[in-house]
C-alpha positions in Angstrom: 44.9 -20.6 4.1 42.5 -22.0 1.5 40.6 -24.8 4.3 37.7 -26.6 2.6 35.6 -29.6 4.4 37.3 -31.5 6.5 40.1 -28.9 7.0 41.2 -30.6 10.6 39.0 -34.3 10.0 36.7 -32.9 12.4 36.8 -36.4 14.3 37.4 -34.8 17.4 33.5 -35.0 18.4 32.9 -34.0 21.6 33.3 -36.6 24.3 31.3 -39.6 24.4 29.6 -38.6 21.1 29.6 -39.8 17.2 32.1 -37.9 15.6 29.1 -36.9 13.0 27.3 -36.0 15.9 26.1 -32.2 16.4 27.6 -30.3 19.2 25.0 -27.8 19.0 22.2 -27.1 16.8 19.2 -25.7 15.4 16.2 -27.9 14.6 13.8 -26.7 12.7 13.7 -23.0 15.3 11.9 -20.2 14.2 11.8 -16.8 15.9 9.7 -14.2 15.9 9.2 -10.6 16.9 5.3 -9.8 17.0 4.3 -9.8 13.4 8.1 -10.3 12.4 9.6 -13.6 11.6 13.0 -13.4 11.7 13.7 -17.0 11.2 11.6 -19.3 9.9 11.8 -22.8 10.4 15.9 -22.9 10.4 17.8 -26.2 11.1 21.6 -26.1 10.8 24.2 -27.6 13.4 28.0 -27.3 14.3 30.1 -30.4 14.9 33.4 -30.2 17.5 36.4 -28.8 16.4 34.5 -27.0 13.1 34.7 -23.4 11.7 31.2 -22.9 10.3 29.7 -19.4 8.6 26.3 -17.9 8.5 26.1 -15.7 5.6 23.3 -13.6 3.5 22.0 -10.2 3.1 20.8 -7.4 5.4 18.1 -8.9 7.2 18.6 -12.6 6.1 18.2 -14.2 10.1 21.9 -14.4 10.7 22.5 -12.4 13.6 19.0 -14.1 15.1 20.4 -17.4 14.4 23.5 -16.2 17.4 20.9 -14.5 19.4 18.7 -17.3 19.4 21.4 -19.4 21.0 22.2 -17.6 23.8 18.6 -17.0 24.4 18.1 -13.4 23.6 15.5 -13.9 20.7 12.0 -15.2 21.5 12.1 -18.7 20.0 8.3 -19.3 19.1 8.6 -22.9 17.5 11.4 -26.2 17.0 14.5 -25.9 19.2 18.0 -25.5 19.9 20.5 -28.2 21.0 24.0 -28.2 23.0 25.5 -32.0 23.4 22.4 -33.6 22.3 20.4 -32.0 25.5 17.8 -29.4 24.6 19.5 -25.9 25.2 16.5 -23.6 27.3 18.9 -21.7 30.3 19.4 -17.8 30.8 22.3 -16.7 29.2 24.5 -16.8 31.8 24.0 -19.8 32.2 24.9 -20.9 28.8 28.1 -18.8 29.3 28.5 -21.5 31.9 27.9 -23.9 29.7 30.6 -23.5 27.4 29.2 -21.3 24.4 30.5 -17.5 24.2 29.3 -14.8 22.0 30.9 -12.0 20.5 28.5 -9.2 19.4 28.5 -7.0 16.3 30.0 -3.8 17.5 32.4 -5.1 19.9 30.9 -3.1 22.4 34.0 -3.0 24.9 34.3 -0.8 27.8 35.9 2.3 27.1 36.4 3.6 30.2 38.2 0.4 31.5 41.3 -0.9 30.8 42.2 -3.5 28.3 43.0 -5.7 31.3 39.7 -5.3 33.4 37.8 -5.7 30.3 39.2 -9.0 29.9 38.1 -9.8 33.2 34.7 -8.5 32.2 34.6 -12.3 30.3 35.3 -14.3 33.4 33.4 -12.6 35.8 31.3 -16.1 36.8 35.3 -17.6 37.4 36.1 -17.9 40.9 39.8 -19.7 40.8 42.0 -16.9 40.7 45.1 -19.2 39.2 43.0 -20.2 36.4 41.7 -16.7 35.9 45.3 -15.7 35.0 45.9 -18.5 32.7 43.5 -17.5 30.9 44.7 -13.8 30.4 48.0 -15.4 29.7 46.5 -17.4 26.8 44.5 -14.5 25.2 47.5 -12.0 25.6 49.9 -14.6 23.7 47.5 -15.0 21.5 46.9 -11.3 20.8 50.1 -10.0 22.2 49.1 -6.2 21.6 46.5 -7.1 24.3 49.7 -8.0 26.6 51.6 -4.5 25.6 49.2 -2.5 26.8 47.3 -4.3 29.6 47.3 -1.0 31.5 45.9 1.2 29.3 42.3 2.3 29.0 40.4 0.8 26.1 39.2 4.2 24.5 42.5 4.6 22.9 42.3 1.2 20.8 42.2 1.7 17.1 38.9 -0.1 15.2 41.2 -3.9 15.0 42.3 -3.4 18.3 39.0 -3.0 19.6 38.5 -6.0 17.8 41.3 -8.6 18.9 40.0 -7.2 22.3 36.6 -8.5 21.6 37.7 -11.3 20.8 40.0 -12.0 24.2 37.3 -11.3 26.1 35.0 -13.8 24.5 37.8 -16.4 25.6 38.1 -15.5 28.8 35.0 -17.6 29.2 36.5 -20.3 28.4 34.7 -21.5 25.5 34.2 -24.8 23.7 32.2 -23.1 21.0 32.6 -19.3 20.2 29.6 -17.5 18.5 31.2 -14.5 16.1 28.8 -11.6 14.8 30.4 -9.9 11.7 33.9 -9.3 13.4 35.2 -7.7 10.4 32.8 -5.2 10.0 34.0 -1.7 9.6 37.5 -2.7 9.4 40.3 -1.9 6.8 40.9 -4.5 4.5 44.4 -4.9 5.9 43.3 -5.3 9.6 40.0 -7.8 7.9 42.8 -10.3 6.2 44.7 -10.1 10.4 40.9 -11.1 11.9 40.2 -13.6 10.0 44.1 -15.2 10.5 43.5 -14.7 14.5 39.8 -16.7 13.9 41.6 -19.7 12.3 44.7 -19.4 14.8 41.7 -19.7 17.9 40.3 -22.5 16.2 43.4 -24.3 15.9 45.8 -23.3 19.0 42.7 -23.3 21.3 40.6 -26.2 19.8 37.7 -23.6 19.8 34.6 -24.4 18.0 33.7 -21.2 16.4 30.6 -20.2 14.4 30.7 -17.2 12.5 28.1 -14.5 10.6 30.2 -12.8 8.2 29.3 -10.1 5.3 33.5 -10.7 3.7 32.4 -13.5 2.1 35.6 -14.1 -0.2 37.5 -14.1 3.4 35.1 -15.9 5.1 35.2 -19.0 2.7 38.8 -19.3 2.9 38.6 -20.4 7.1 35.7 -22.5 6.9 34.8 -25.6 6.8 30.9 -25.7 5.9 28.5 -22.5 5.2 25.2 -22.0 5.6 23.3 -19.6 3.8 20.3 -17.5 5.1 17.8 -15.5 3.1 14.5 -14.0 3.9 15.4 -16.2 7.4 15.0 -19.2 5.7 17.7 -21.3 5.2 18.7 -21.4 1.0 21.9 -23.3 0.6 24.4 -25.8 3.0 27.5 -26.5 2.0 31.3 -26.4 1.8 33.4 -23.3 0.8 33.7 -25.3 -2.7 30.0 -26.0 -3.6 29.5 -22.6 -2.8 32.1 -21.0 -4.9 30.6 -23.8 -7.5 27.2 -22.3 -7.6 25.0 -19.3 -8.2 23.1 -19.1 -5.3 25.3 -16.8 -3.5 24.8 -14.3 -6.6 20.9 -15.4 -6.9 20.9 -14.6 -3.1 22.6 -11.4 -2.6 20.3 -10.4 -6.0 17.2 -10.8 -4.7 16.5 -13.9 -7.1 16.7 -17.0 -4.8 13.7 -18.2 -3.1 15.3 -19.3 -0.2 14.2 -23.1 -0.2 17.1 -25.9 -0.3 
């Protein structure tokens, strides 16, 4: 499933816009927790209809970069953009607006069933019929999600958990999903399945997805650009190709890169 730039001609844009136009995007944000910069000065952007990774080691920004969008990081400096309008709501409201976010962890809700903790990712939705074409679409999608509807999520394996995750992060019905390292802690078997059901969103569901990922052989096979972090400072831009082309992936991950373009 080898996708390099321009693996679905991105012209989609979203409406009324260039197709080279950013559906959302960072401009030059940095964030900061009291003596901390967690990002500095960061300016990366995701067009409709693109798969796009955020990769680099422990501590690199890229979980910030997610939080930063749905406003859970203090953004001290530049800014963040959704359809060319400057992105500054609570986060519920940018749930509203079309962006959904999937945290590390998965974090479900053991204690409810795989069903209600669909529901958990539509609570805002008030039309009932479109509620449940929505849980029709995620349960095709992930049809163990439709087998067991009933059941309570505590007895999910790991990838279950996962795939779970991820369905509830559609029930909001998103233009662009935001996906924090959803292969972590997972077999290498179930890993190979997440990464399929990524692509599959993008494509069957026309989801704009933008993804922090530690796998990243796997990672780089979905994609169609990367961007990659270090010391929150943005190091390298590219496609899966000129990545796999260079060193700074090795020069990163070793410590040697100095995290300037």
């Amino acid at each position: 499933m080898a996708m390099d730039a321009g693996r679905r001609g991105v012209d989609a844009g979203a409406a009324g816009s260039a197709p080279d136009s950013m559906l959302l995007e960072l401009a030059g944000t940095s964030v900061r927790y009291r003596s901390v910069v967690a990002l500095d000065d960061v300016s990366l952007g995701l067009r409709s209809g693109e798969i796009v990774a955020v990769m680099g080691p422990n501590g690199a920004g890229k979980s910030t970069v997610l939080r930063a969008i749905m406003g859970l990081a203090p953004v001290v400096s530049g800014a963040i953009y959704w359809r060319g309008e400057r992105l500054a709501a609570p986060t519920h409201e940018i749930v509203r607006q079309g962006i959904a976010y999937v945290p590390q962890g998965r974090r479900i809700f053991a204690h409810l069933s795989i069903e209600e903790n669909l529901e958990m990712g539509c609570l805002h939705l008030r039309d009932a019929a479109e509620k449940e074409r929505r849980m029709e679409s995620v349960m095709a999608l992930f049809p163990i999600l439709g087998e067991r509807r009933r059941d309570a999520a505590s007895g999910m394996s790991g990838g279950q958990q996962q795939m779970l995750a991820l369905g509830r992060g559609l029930m909001a019905g998103p233009q662009v999903l935001l996906l924090d390292e959803p292969t972590l802690g997972l077999a290498p078997i179930v890993v190979a399945e997440v990464f399929r059901k990524v692509a599959e969103i993008s494509e069957r569901l026309a989801t704009t997805i933008l993804i922090v990922e530690h796998n990243i052989k796997g990672v780089l096979e979905i994609v169609d650009r990367a961007y990659v972090l270090n010391r929150g400072r943005l190091a390298h831009e590219g496609t899966p190709r000129s990545l796999r082309e260079s060193d700074v992936l090795r020069e990163v991950f070793l410590g040697r890169a100095d995290a300037e373009r």
